[in-house]
ZAMARGU-4260 file (C-alpha; in steps of 0.2 Angstrom, whole numbers, plus 5000, padded with zeros to 4 digits):
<rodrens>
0) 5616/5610/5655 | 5605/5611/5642 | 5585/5608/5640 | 5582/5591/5635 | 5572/5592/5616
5) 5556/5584/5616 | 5554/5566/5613 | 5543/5562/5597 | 5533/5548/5593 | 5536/5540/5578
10) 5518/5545/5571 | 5520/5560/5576 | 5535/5563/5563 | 5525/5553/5550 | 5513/5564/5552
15) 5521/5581/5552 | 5531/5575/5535 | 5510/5571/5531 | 5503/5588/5534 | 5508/5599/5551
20) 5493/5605/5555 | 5486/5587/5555 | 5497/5584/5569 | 5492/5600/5578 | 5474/5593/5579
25) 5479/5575/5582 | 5488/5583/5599 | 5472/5588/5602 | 5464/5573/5604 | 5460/5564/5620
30) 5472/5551/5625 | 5458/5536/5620 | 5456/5544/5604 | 5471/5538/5597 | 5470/5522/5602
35) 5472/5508/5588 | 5454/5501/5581 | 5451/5484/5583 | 5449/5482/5564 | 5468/5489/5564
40) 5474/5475/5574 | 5465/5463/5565 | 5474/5468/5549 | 5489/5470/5556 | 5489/5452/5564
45) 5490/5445/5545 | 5507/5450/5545 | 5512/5436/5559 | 5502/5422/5551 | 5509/5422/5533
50) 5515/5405/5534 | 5499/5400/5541 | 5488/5408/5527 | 5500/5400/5514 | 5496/5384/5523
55) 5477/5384/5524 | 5465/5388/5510 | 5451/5391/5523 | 5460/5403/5534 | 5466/5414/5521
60) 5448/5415/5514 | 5442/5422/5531 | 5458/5434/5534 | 5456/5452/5530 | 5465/5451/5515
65) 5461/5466/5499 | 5469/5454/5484 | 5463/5437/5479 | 5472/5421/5488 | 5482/5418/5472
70) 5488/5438/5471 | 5490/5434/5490 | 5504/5418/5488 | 5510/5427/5471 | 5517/5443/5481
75) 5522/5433/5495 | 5532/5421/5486 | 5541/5437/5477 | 5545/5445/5493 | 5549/5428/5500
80) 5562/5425/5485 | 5569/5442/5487 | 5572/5447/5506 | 5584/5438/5512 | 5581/5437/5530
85) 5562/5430/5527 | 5563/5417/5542 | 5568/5430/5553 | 5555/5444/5548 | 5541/5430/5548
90) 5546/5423/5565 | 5553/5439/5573 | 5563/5440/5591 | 5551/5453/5597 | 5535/5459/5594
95) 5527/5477/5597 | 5544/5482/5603 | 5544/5501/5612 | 5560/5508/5605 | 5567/5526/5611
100) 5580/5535/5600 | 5589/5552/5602 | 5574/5563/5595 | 5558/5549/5592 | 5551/5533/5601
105) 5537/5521/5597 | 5533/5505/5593 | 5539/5492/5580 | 5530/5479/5574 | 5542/5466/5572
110) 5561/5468/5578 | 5574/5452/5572 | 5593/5451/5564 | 5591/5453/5545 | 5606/5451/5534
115) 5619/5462/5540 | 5612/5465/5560 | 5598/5471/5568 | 5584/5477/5557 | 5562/5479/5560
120) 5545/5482/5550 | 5533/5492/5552 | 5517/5484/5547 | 5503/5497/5538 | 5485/5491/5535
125) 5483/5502/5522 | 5486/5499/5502 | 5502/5502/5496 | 5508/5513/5483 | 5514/5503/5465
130) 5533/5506/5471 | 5540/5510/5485 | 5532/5515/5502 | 5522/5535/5505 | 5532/5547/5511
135) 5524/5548/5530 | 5530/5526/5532 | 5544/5531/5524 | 5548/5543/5537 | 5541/5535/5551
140) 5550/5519/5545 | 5567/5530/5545 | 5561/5536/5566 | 5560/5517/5571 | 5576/5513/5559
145) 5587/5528/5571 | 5579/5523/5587 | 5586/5506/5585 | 5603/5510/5580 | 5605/5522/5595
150) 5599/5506/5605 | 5609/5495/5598 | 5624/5510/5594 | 5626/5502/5577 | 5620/5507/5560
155) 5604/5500/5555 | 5604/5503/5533 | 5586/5491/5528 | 5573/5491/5538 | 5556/5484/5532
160) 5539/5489/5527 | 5523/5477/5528 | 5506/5479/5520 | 5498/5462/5526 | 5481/5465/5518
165) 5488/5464/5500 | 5503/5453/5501 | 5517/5464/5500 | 5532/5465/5510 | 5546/5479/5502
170) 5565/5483/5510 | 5567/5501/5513 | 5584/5507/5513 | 5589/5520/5527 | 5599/5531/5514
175) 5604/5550/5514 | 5588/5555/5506 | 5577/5546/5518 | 5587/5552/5533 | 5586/5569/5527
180) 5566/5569/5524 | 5565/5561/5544 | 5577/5578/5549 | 5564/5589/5540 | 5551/5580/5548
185) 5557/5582/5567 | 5560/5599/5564 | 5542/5602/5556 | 5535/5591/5572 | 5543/5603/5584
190) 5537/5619/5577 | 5523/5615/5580 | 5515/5622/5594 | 5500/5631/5586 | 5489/5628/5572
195) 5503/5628/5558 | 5495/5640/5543 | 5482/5632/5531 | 5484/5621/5515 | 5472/5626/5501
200) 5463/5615/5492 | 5477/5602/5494 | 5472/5584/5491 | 5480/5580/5506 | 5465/5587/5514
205) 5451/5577/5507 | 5454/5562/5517 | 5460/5568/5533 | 5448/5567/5549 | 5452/5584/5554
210) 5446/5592/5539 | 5431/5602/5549 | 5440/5607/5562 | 5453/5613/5552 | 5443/5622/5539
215) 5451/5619/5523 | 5442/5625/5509 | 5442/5609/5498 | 5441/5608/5477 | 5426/5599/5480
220) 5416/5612/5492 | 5425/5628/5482 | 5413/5619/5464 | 5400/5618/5474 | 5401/5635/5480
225) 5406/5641/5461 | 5420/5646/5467
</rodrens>
């Protein structure tokens, strides 16, 4: 028989498609390390109290929401309007569902029955981009996405992206382009057993918390060096 391939998470595929050397240090960590923050969770809970904030002037003043209350209702009205399985994504079956697939497992935020069968969001605390989702969501949204249709052994086409904070909510088809980025990303993920080569002066690099370790030469540090 053959070896069994390993088993990724689903950040771990986000975060190869991100940068693989990233996820090489992000291996490193301690197990407590990569714990969710408490300021996470708080952000992420907005996505299961929209009705709630719609509701209550007072509690949507004290949520940690980035947009003002009346960009807050505008967005969620337009999602609300547009996704047809609202009730269901608001009010889900199953919350923080661990969901194991062929290549990836991990958690998703939300799992329910959207339009055409069994769908789920992932919920980022983050800002959104002015279309669409990032490449590393949409890749980790495409892991969860297989995971559940090997569970369910159905397709699973539109899955869901969340990004509580600003009041936007987006459908994310599980297409051939997608699934072949989340490929690109398992195999990336796999290689990885060493530090991957170096990115110069990418500005993927300036935000990341492995920069130090890593020891890419930035823009920023190469002017400040004259170089």
């Amino acid at each position: 028989a053959g070896t069994r391939r390993p088993m990724h998470a689903f950040r771990d595929v986000a975060t190869a498609a991100y940068c693989p050397r990233k996820l090489y240090y992000r291996r490193q960590q301690p197990a407590d390390a990569r714990e969710t923050p408490p300021e996470v969770r708080r952000r992420r809970a907005v996505a299961f109290r929209y009705p709630d904030l719609l509701a209550d002037d007072a509690a949507l003043r004290a949520a940690p929401v980035e947009v003002t209350p009346t960009q807050f209702r505008s967005r969620l009205g337009s999602a609300k309007a547009r996704i047809e399985c609202w009730e269901a994504l608001t009010d889900p079956d199953e919350r923080d569902v661990l969901l194991s697939g062929k290549d990836c497992r991990g958690v998703a935020h939300k799992r329910f029955e959207g339009a055409a069968g069994p769908s789920l969001s992932l919920v980022f605390t983050g800002e959104p981009p002015e279309t669409g989702v990032w490449h590393p969501q949409s890749v980790r949204l495409v892991a969860a996405a297989k995971a559940l249709s090997w569970e369910e052994q159905t397709a699973v086409e539109r899955v869901y992206a969340e990004y509580p904070t600003h009041g936007v909510v987006r459908p994310v088809e599980v297409g051939p382009r997608r699934s072949a980025e989340y490929r690109e990303a398992v195999r990336a993920a796999r290689r990885v057993d060493g530090p991957p080569p170096r990115v110069d002066s990418d500005a993927k690099c300036e935000p990341c918390e492995f920069r130090e370790e890593c020891g890419v030469r930035t823009r920023s540090l190469r002017s400040l060096l004259g170089g």
